[in-house]
N, C-alpha and C positions, 0 to 999 in steps of 0.2 A: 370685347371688353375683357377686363381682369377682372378673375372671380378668385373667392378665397380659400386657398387650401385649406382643403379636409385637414384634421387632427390624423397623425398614423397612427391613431391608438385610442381606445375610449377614455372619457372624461377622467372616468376614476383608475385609469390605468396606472398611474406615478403616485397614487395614493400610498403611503402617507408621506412622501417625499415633497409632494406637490398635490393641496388637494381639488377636487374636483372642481369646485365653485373657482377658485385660480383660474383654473383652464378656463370653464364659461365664461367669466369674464375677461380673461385676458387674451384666448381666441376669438370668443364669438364679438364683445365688443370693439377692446382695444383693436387687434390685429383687423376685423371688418372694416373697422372705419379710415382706417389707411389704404385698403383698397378701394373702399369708397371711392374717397377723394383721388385717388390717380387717376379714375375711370373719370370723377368731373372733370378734371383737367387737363384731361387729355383727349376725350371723347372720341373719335372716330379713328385715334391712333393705334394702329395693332402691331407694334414695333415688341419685340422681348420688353420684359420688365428691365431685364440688364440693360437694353439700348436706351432704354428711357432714364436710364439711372444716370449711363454715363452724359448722355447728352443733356440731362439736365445741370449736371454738374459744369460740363464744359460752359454753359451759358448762365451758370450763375444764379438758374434759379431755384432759390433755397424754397420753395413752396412744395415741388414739384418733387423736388429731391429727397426733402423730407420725408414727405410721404410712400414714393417709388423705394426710397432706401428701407424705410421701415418694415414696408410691405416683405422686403424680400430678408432682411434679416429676422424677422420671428417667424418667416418660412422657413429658414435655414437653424431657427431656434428647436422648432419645435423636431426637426429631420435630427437633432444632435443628441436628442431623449433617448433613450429606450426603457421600457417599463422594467425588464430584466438585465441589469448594465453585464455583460463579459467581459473578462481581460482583454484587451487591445493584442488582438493578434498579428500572427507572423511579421511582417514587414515595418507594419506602423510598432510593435512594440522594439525590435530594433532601431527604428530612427528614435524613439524614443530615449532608450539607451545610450545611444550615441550623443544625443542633446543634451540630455538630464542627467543623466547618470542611473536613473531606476522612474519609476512611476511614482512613486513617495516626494522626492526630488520638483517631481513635474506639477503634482496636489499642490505642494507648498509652494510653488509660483505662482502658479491661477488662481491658488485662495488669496495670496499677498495681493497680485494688481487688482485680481474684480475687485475684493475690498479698498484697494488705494483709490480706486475710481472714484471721483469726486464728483456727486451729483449724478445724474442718469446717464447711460452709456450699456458697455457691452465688452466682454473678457472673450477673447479668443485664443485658439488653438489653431497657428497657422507653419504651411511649409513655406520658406523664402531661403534663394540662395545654397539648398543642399541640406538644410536644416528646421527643428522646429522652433519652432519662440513662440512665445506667449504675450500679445500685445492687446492695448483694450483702445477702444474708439470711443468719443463722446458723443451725447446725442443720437441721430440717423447714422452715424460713421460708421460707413464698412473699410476691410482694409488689404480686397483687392482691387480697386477701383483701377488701379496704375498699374496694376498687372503684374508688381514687384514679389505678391507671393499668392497662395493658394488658401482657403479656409479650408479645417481640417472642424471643428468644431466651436460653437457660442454659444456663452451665459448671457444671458440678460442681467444685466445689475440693476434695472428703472424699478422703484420701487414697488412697481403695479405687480411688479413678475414674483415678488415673495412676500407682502406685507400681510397678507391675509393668514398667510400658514408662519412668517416668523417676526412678524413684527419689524423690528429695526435689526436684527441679528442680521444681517448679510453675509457675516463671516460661518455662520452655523448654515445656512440656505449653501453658500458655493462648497464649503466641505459636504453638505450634504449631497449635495447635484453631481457634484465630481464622485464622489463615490457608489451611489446609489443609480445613475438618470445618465450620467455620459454613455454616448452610443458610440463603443469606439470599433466597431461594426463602418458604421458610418463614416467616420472621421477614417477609416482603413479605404472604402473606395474613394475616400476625397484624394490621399495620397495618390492612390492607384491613377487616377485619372482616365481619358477616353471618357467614353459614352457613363460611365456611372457617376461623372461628376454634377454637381447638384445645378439646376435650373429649375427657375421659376417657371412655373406652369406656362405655357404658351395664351395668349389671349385668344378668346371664343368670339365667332359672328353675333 
């Protein structure tokens, strides 16, 4: 079965960017119960999360998917934090560069879609075709599924992920996060790729 990934950090680690009670409810309930239900309905399946995602997708079933998709994008949420954020080094901060034009450039993209996102969804920071962009999914939508680009890092925009610490302000939560909580640590070996690229945990006996 899928079990749920640990937090890489304590509860009150992103304090006050993100407070504590956020996280307990937004890992221990929200994100549990999406693993939950993949384990119901899949039951003696020990296939990756990722095979279960795409193959749910290929057959259509939005139940399945939903869930399998969810599971792995606030796994890949909470991998995109860090409680102490550093510059974006070496490599990732030149494709940056190259994309954007500066990192200021790159904030005012990511604040622009997450906030354009219309109803619940997700702002990403992806590589495709030699470059970065910044593209958002609605709903469970991830947005390598077709293989067309790489996730480098994701905000959650569903209101579950910020209303306790901002209210309706979403624009104040993604400047916040962007500056304060991006792991671009992280989002450096998503580029890099090989073995340090992100996977859902393998399913346990």
């Amino acid at each position: 079965m899928h079990y749920l990934p640990p937090l890489p950090y304590a509860l009150d680690a992103l304090e006050p960017a993100i407070g504590a009670e956020t996280l307990r409810i937004h890992h221990g309930k929200h994100h549990a119960k999406y693993v939950q239900l993949v384990n119901e309905l899949t039951t003696a399946d020990k296939r990756p999360l990722e095979a279960l995602i795409a193959d749910a997708a290929g057959r259509a079933d939005r139940k399945l998917f939903n869930n399998a998709a969810q599971a792995w994008n606030h796994a890949f949420f909470w991998e995109s934090m860090a409680p102490a954020s550093t510059p974006p080094p070496g490599n990732l901060a030149d494709a940056i560069a190259r994309s954007f034009g500066d990192l200021a450039r790159l904030r005012s993209e990511f604040v622009a879609k997450g906030l354009a996102q219309f109803g619940s969804g997700w702002v990403w920071l992806v590589a495709a075709a030699g470059d970065l962009q910044v593209v958002t999914t609605h709903d469970a939508g991830l947005p390598w599924l077709d293989g067309s680009c790489v996730p480098l890092l994701v905000c959650d925009v569903w209101e579950h992920a910020y209303y306790l610490d901002y209210r309706n302000e979403r624009d104040r939560f993604l400047g916040t996060w962007f500056d304060q909580l991006a792991n671009w640590n992280f989002a450096a070996g998503q580029l890099a790729g090989g073995p340090a690229r992100y996977r859902f945990p393998l399913p346990t006996d």
